[in-house]
SEDORO-757324 format. One record per residue (C-alpha): y, x, z; chain. Coordinates in steps of 0.05 Angstrom, whole numbers, plus 5000, padded with zeros to 4 digits. Example, Ala and Ser with C-alpha at 12.3 -4.5 7.8 and 13.67 -1.06 7.14 Angstrom:
# residues 2
<atom><v>4910</v><u>5246</u><w>5156</w><marfi>A</marfi></atom>
<atom><v>4979</v><u>5273</u><w>5143</w><marfi>A</marfi></atom>
***
This chain:
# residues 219
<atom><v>7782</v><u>7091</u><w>6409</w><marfi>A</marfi></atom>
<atom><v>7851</v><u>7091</u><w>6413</w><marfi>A</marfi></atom>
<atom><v>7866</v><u>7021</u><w>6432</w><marfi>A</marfi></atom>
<atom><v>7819</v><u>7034</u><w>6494</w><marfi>A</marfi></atom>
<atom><v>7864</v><u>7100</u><w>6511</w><marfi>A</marfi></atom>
<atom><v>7918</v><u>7059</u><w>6508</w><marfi>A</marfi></atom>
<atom><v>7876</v><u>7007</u><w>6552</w><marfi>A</marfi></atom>
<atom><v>7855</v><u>7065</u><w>6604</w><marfi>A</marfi></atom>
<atom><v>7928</v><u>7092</u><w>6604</w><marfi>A</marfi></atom>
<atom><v>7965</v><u>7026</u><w>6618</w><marfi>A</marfi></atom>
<atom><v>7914</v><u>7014</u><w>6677</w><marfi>A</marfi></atom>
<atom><v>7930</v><u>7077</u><w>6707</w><marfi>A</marfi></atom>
<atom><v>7995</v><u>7076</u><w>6704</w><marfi>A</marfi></atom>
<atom><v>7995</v><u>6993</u><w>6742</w><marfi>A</marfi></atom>
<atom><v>7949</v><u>7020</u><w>6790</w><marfi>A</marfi></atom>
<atom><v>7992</v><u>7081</u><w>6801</w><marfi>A</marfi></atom>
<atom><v>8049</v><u>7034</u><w>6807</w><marfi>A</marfi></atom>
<atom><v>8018</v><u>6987</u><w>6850</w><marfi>A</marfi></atom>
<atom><v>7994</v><u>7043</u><w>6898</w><marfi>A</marfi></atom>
<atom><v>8075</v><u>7071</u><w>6894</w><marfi>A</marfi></atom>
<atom><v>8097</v><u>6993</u><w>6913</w><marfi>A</marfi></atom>
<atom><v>8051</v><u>6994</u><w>6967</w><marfi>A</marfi></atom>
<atom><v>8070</v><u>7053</u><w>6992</w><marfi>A</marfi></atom>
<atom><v>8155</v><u>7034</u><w>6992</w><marfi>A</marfi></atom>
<atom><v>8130</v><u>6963</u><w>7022</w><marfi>A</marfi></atom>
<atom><v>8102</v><u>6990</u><w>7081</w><marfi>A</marfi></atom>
<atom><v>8165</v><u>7045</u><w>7088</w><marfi>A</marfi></atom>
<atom><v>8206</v><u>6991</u><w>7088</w><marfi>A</marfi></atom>
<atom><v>8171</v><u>6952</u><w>7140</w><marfi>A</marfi></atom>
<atom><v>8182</v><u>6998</u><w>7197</w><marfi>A</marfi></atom>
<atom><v>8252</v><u>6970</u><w>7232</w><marfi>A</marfi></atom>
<atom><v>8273</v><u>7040</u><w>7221</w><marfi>A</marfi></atom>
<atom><v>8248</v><u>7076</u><w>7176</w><marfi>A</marfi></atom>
<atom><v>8299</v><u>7141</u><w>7176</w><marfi>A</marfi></atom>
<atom><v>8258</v><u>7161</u><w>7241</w><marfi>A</marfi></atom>
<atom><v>8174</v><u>7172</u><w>7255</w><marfi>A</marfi></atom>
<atom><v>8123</v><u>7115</u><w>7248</w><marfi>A</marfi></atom>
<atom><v>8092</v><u>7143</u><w>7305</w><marfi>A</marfi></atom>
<atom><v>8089</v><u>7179</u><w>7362</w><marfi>A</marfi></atom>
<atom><v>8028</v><u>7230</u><w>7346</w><marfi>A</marfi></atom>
<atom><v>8060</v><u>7247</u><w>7273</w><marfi>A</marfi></atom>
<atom><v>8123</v><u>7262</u><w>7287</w><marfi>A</marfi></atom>
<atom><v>8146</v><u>7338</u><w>7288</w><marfi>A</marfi></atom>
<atom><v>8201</v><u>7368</u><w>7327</w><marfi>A</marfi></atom>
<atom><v>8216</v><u>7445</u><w>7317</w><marfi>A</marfi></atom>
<atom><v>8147</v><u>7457</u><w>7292</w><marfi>A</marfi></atom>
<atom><v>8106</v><u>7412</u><w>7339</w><marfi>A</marfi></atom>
<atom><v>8061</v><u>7356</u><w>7317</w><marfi>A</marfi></atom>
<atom><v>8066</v><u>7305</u><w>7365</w><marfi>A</marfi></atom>
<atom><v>8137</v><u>7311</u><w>7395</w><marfi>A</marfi></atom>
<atom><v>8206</v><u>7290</u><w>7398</w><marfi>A</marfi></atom>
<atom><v>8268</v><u>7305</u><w>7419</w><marfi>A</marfi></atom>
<atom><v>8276</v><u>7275</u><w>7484</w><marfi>A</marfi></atom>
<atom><v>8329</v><u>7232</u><w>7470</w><marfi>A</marfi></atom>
<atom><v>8334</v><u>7156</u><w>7494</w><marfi>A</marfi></atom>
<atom><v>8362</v><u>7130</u><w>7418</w><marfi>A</marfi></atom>
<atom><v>8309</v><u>7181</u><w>7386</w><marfi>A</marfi></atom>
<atom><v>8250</v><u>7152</u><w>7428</w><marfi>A</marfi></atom>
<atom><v>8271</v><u>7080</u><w>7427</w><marfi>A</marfi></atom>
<atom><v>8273</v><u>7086</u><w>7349</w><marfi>A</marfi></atom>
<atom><v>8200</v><u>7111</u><w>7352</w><marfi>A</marfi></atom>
<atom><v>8177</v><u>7055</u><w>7393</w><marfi>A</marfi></atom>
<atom><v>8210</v><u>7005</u><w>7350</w><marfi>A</marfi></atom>
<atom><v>8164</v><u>7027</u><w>7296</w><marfi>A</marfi></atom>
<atom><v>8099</v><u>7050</u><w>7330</w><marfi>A</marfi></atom>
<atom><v>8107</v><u>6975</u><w>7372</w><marfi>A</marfi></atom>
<atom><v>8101</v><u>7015</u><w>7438</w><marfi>A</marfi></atom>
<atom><v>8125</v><u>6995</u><w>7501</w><marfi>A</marfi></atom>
<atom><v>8148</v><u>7038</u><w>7561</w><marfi>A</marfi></atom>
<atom><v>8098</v><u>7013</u><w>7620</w><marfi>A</marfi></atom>
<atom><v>8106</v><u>7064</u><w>7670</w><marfi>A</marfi></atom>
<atom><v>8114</v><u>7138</u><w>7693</w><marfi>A</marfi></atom>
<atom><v>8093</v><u>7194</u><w>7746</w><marfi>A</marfi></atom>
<atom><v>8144</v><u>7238</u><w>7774</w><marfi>A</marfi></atom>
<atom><v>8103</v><u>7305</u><w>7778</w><marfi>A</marfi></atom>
<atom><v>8031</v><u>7309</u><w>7747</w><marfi>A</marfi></atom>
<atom><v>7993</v><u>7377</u><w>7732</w><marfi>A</marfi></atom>
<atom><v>7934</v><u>7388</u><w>7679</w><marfi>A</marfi></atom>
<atom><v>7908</v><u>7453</u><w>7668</w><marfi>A</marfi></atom>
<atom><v>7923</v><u>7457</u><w>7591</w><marfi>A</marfi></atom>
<atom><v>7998</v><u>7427</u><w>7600</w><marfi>A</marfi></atom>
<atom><v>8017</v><u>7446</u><w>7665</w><marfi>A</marfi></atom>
<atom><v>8062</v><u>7401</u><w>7705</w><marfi>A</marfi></atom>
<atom><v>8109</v><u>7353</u><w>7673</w><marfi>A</marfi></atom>
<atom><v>8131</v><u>7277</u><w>7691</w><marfi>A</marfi></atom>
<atom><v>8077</v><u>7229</u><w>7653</w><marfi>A</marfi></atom>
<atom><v>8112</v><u>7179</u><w>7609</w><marfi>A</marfi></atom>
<atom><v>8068</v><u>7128</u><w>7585</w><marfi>A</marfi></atom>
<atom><v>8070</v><u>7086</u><w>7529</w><marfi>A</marfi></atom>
<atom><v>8028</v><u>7026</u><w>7505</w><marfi>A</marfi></atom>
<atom><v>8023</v><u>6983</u><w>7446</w><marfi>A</marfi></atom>
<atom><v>7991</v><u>6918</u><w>7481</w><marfi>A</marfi></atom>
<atom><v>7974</v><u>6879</u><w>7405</w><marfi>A</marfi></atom>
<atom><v>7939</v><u>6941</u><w>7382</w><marfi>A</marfi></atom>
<atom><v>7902</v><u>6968</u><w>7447</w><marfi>A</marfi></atom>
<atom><v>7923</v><u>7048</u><w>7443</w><marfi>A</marfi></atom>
<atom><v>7986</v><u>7087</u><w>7478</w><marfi>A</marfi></atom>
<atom><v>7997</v><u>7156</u><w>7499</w><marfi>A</marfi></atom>
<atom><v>8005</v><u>7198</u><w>7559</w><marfi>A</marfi></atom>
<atom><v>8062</v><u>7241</u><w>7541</w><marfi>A</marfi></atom>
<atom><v>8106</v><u>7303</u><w>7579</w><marfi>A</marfi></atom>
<atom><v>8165</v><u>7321</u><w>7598</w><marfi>A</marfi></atom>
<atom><v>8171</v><u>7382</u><w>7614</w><marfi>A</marfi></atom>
<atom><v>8251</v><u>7380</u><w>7622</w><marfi>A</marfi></atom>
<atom><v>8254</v><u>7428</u><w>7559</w><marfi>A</marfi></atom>
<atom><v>8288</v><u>7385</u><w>7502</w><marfi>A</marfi></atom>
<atom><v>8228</v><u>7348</u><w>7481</w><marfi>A</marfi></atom>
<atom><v>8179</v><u>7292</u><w>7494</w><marfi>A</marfi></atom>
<atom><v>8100</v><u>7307</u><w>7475</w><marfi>A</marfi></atom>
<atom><v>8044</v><u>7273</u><w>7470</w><marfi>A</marfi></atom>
<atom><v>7995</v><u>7297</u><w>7516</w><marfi>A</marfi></atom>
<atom><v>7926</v><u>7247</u><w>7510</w><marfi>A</marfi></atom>
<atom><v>7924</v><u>7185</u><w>7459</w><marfi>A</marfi></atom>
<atom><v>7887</v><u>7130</u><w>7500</w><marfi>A</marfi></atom>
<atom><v>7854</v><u>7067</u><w>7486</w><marfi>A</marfi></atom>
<atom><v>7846</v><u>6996</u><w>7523</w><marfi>A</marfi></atom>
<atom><v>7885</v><u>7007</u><w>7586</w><marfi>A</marfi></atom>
<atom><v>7878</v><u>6970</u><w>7649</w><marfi>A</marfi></atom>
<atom><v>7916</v><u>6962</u><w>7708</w><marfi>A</marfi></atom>
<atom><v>7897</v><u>6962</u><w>7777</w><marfi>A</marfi></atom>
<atom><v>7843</v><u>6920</u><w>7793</w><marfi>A</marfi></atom>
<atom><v>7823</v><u>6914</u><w>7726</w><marfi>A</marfi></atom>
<atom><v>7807</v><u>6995</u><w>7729</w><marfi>A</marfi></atom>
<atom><v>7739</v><u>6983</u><w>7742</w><marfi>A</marfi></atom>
<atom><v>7724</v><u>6940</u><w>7690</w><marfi>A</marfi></atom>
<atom><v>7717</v><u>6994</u><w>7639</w><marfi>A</marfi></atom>
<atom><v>7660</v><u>7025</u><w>7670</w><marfi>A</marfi></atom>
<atom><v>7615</v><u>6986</u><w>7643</w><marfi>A</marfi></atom>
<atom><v>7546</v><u>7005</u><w>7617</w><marfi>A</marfi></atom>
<atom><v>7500</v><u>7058</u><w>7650</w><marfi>A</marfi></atom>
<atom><v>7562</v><u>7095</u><w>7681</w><marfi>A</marfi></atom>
<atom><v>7561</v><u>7055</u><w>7736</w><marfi>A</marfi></atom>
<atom><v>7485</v><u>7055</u><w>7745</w><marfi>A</marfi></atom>
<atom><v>7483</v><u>7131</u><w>7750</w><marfi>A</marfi></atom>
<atom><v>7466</v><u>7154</u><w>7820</w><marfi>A</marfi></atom>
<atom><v>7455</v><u>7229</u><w>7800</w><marfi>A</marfi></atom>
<atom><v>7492</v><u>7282</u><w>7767</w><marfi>A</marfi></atom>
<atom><v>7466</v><u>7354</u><w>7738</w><marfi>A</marfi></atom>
<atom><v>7515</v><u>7413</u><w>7758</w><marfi>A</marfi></atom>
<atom><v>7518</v><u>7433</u><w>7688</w><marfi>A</marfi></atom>
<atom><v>7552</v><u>7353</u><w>7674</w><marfi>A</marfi></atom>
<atom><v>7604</v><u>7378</u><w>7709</w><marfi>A</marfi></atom>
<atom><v>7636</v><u>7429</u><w>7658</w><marfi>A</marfi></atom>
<atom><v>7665</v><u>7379</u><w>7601</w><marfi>A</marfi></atom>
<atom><v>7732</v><u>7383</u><w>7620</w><marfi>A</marfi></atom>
<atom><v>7779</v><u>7437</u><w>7657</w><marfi>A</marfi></atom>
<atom><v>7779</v><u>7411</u><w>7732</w><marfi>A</marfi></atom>
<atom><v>7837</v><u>7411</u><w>7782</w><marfi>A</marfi></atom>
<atom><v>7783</v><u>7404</u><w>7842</w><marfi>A</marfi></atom>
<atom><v>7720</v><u>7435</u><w>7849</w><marfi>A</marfi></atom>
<atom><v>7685</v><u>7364</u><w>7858</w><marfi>A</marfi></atom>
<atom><v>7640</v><u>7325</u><w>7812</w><marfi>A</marfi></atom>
<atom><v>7602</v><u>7258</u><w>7830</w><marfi>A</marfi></atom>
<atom><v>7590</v><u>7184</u><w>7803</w><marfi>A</marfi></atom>
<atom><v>7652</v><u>7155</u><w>7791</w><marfi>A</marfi></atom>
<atom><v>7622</v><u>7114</u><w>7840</w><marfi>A</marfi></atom>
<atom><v>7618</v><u>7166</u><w>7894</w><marfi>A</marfi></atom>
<atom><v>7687</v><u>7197</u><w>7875</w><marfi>A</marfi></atom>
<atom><v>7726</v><u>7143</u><w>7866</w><marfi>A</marfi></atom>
<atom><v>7693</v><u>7110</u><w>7939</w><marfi>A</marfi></atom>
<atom><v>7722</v><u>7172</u><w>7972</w><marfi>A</marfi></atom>
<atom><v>7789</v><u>7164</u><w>7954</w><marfi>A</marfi></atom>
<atom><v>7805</v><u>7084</u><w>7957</w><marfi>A</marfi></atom>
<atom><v>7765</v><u>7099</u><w>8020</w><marfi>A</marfi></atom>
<atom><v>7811</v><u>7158</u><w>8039</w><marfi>A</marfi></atom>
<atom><v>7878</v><u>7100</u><w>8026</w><marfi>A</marfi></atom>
<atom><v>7885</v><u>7115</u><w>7950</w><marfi>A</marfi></atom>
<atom><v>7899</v><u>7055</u><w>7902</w><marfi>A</marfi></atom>
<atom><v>7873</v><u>7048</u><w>7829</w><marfi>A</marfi></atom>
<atom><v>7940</v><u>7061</u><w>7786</w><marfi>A</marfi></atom>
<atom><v>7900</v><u>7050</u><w>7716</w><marfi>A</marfi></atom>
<atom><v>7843</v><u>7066</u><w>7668</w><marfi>A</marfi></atom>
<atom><v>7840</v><u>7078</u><w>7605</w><marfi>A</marfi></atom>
<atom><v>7788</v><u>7110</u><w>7549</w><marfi>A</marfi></atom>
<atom><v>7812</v><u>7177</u><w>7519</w><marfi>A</marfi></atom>
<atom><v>7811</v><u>7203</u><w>7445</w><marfi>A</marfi></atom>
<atom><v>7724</v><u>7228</u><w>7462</w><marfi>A</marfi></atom>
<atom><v>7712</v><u>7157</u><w>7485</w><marfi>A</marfi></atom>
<atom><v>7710</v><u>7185</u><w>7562</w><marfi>A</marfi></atom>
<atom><v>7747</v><u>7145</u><w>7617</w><marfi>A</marfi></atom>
<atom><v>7809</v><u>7164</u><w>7648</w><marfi>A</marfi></atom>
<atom><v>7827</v><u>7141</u><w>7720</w><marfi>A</marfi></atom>
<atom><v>7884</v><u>7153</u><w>7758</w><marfi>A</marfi></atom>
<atom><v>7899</v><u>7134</u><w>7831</w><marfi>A</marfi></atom>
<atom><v>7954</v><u>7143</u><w>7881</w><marfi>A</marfi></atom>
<atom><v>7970</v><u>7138</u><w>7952</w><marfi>A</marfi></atom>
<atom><v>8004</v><u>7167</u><w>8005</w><marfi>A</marfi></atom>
<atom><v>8053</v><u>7206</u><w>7962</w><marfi>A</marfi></atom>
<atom><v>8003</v><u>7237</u><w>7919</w><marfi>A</marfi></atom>
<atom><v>7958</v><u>7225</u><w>7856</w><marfi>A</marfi></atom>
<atom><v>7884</v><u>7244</u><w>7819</w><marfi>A</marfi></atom>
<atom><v>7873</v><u>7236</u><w>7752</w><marfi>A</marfi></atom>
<atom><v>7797</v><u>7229</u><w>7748</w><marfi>A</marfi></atom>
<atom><v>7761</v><u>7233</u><w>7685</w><marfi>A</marfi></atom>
<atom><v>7691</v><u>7204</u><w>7671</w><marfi>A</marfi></atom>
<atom><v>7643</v><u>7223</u><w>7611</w><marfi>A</marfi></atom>
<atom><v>7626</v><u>7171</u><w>7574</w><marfi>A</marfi></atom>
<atom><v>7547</v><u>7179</u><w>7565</w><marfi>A</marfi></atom>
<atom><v>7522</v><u>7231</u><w>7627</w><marfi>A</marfi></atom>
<atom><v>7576</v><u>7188</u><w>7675</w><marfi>A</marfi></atom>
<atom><v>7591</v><u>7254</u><w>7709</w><marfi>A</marfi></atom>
<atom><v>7668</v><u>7240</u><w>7748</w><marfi>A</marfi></atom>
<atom><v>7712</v><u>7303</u><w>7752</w><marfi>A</marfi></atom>
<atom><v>7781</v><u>7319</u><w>7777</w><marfi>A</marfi></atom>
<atom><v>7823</v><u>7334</u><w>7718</w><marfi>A</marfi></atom>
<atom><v>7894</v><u>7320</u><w>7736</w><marfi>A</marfi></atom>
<atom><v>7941</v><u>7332</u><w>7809</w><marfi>A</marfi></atom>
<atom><v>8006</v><u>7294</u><w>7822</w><marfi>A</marfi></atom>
<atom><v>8056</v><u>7308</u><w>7870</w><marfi>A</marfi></atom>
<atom><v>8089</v><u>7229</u><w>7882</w><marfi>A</marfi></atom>
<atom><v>8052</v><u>7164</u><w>7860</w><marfi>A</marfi></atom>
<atom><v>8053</v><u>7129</u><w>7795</w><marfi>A</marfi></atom>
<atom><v>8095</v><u>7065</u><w>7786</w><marfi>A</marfi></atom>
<atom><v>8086</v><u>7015</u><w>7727</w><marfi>A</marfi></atom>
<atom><v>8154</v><u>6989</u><w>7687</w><marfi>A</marfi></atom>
<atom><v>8109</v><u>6944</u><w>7655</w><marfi>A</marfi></atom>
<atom><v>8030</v><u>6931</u><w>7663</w><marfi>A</marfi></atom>
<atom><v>7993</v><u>6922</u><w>7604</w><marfi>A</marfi></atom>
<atom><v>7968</v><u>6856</u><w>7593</w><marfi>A</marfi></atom>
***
C-alpha cells in the first residue's frame, strides 16, 4: 500500500511538473513576454480588452498575438461605442483580428473580435450558403443588432443600393455570433452593414464620417 502511495505521489508530482514546464515553455515563447499575449486579455486601468495607446506598448502586443496593422477608418460610430477611429488588426496564419477604438482618451480597445476577413472583391465571397438565396425578410429579423439606419433587406438588396449609389466594398468579415460584417465606402463616407448568419436579414449597424483605407490587405 505504501509503495503504490509512493507510486501515486511521484506521478503527481511529474505530471504537476510537466504541466509547470509547459506552462514556462509557452511564457517564454512569446518575443516578449513582460507585455500581453493578446489583445482581448490584456487589462489597462480596469478594462479587459485594452491598452494603453502607446506605439512601443501596441507593437509589443502584436509581436506576441502575430497581428498585423492592415488598415484604419478615421471617424466610425456604433451605437454601444460611440464614435472612435477603427484600428484594425489581423493575424493572416491564424484567420481572426479585431476591430478596435480610439477614442483619443489614453487607450486602445477592442471593440469586435472577427474571423476570416476579406478584402474588396473578395467581400462577397463569405456570403455563402442560404444568405444569399434569401429574397424575404420578416420585420421582426430586423431587431438582432442596434441599427444606425432604420433599413433592413437581403444583403443582396442592401448592399445593391449602395455599390449602386457609388459605394465600394472595403471588407468582410464574420463576427464573434458567426454573423457577417460588411463595410463599404465612398464618396467621403462609410456603412458598416451587418448580416445574420441563419435568417440573412442585412442591417445598418455602423456610420463613418471619411472612408476606410487598408495599410495592408489580408491575404
Amino acid at each position: 500500500m505504501g509503495i503504490k502511495k509512493t507510486k501515486l505521489g511521484i506521478a503527481a508530482g511529474v505530471l504537476s511538473f510537466s504541466f509547470s514546464m509547459a506552462a514556462q515553455s509557452q511564457a517564454k515563447e512569446l518575443p516578449l513576454p513582460a507585455f500581453p499575449a493578446t489583445f482581448e486579455d490584456a487589462v489597462y486601468n480596469g478594462e479587459k480588452g485594452c491598452i494603453p495607446n502607446d506605439p512601443k506598448y501596441r507593437f509589443a502586443v502584436m509581436e506576441n498575438e502575430g497581428m498585423t496593422n492592415v488598415g484604419r477608418h478615421p471617424m466610425l460610430s456604433i451605437p454601444r461605442e460611440g464614435a472612435y477611429i477603427l484600428v484594425m488588426m489581423y493575424n493572416k496564419e491564424l484567420h481572426y483580428g479585431y476591430m478596435m477604438s480610439n477614442k483619443a482618451d489614453g487607450k486602445l480597445c477592442v471593440v469586435n473580435k472577427i474571423h476570416y476577413l476579406e478584402s474588396q472583391e473578395k467581400a462577397t465571397l463569405l456570403n455563402f450558403n442560404k444568405v444569399t438565396e434569401i429574397d424575404l425578410i420578416k420585420t421582426n429579423e430586423c431587431t438582432f443588432e442596434a441599427q444606425v439606419l432604420n433599413l433592413c433587406g437581403t444583403f443582396k438588396q442592401i448592399s445593391e443600393r449602395l455599390t449602386k449609389a457609388g459605394y465600394r466594398y472595403d471588407w468582410q468579415a464574420k463576427n464573434e455570433d458567426g454573423n457577417i460584417i460588411t463595410m463599404l465606402s465612398g464618396a467621403g463616407q462609410s456603412w458598416i452593414l451587418t448580416t445574420h448568419a441563419q435568417t440573412g436579414a442585412t442591417i445598418f449597424t455602423g456610420a463613418g464620417k471619411g472612408e476606410f483605407k487598408f495599410s495592408e490587405a489580408p491575404k
